[in-house]
C-alpha positions in Angstrom: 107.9 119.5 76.2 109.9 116.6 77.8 110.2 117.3 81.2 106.3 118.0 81.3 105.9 114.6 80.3 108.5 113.7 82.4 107.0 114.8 85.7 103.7 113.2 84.6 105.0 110.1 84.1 106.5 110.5 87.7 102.8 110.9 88.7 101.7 108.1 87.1 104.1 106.2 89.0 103.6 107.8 91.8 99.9 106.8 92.0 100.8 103.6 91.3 103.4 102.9 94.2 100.3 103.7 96.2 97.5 102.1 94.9 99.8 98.6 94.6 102.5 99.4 97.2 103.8 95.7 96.5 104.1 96.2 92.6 107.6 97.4 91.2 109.1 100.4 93.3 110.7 103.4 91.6 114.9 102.5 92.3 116.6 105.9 90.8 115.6 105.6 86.9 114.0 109.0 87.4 115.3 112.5 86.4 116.2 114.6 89.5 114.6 117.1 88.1 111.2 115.8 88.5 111.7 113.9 91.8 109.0 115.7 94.5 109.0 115.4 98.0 106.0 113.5 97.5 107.0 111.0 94.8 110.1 110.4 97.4 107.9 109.4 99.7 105.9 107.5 97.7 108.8 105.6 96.7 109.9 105.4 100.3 107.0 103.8 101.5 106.7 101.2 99.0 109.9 100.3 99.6 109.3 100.0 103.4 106.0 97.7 102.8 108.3 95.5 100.1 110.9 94.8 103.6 108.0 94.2 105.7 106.3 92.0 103.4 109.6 90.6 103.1 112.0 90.5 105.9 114.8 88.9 104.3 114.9 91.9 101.4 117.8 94.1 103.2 118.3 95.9 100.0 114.3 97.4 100.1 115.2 99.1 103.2 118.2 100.4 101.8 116.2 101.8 99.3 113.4 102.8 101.7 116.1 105.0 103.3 117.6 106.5 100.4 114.1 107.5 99.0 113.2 108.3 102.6 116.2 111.2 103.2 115.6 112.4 100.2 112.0 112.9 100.4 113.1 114.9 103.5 115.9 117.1 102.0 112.9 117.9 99.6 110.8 119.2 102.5 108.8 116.2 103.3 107.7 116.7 107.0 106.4 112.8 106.8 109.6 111.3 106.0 111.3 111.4 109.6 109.4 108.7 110.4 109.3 106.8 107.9 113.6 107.0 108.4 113.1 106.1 112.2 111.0 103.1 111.1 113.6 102.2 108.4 116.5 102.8 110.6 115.2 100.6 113.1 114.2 97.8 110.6 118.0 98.4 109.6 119.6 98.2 113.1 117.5 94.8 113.8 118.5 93.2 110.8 122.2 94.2 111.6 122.8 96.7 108.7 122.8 100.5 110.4 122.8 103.3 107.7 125.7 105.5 108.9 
């Protein structure tokens, strides 16, 4: 009963990074079990547009890459580029992910 409602808060969430990708971004409060290759990228991306939108917020990125590589380990065929673009974001503000 809880997980069901777990993955549809995830949703919820989910649709929400997207429709407001400046809002609040998912960090890691989320069960692994109901983390998708989708929500990860999700998460990933509105990370990403909170360092553009912000170029001083180092810490986004860093997030943005986390959510990013895991979105791929989870199959996500869009999140190598979304890791190049963070990586390269990274490299230019002088903090390369190793």
């Amino acid at each position: 009963m809880i997980k069901p409602l777990m993955a549809a808060a995830a949703l919820l969430i989910a649709g929400t990074v997207n429709a407001e990708p400046y809002a609040v971004c998912i960090t890691n409060e989320l069960d692994d079990t109901v983390i998708t290759a989708d929500i990860a990228f999700a998460a990933g991306q509105c990370h990403l547009a909170r360092a553009i939108e912000d170029t001083q917020n180092v810490s986004a990125l860093e997030y943005a890459h986390s959510w990013f590589l895991e979105a791929r380990r989870l199959g996500s065929n869009q999140a190598t580029q979304g890791l190049k673009d963070v990586e390269q974001k990274l490299e230019s503000a002088g903090h390369a992910q190793g």
